[in-house]
C-alpha positions as CSV (number, residue, x, y, z in Angstrom):
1,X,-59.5,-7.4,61.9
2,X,-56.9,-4.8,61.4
3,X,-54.7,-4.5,58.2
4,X,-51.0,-4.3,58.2
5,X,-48.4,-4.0,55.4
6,X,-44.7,-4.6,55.7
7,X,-41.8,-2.8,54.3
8,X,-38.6,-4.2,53.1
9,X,-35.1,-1.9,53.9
10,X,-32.3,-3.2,51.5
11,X,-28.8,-1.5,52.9
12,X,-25.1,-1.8,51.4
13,X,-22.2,-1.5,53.7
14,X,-19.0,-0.9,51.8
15,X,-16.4,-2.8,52.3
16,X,-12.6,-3.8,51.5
17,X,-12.5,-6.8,49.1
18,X,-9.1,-6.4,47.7
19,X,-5.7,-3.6,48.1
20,X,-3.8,-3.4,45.3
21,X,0.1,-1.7,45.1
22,X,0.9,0.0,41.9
23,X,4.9,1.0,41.3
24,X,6.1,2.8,38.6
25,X,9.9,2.3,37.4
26,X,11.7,5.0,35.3
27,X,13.1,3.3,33.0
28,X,16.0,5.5,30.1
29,X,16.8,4.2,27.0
30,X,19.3,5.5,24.4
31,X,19.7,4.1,21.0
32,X,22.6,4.7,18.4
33,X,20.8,4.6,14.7
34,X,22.7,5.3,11.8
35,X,21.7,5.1,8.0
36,X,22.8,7.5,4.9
37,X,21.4,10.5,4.5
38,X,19.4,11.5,1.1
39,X,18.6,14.9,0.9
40,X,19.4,17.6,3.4
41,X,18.3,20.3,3.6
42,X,18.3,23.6,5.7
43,X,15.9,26.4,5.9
44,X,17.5,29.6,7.7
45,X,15.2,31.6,9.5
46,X,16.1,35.4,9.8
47,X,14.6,37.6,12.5
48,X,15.8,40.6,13.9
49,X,19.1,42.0,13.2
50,X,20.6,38.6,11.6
51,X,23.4,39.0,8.9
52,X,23.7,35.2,6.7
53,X,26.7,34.9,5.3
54,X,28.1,31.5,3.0
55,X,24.6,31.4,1.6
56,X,26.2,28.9,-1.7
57,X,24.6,26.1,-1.5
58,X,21.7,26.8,0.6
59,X,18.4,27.9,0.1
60,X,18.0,31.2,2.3
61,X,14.1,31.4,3.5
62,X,13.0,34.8,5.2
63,X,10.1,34.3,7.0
64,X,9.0,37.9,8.9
């Protein structure tokens, strides 16, 4: 009596099951805020050949 074995083949077939569209809308927004002020303050940055005049009032930073 002969002998015999069987094999199983298990395949996948891809296929489409859904399509989706994805849009993107630019949307611009501009917003007014307004509110008082605190402290201000203002750091002046010379490099090169900068001459600062009107320096009462102001803290003068030199950063090289």
């Amino acid at each position: 009596m002969p002998v015999r074995e069987e094999d199983v083949e298990v395949s996948k077939t891809v296929r489409v099951a859904e399509e989706l569209e994805i849009d993107k809308t630019t949307v611009q927004d501009t917003e007014r805020v307004t509110d008082t002020v605190r402290k201000e303050r203002v750091n002046v940055e010379e490099v090169g050949d900068v001459d600062v005049q009107g320096s009462t009032g102001f803290n003068n930073t030199t950063n090289r």
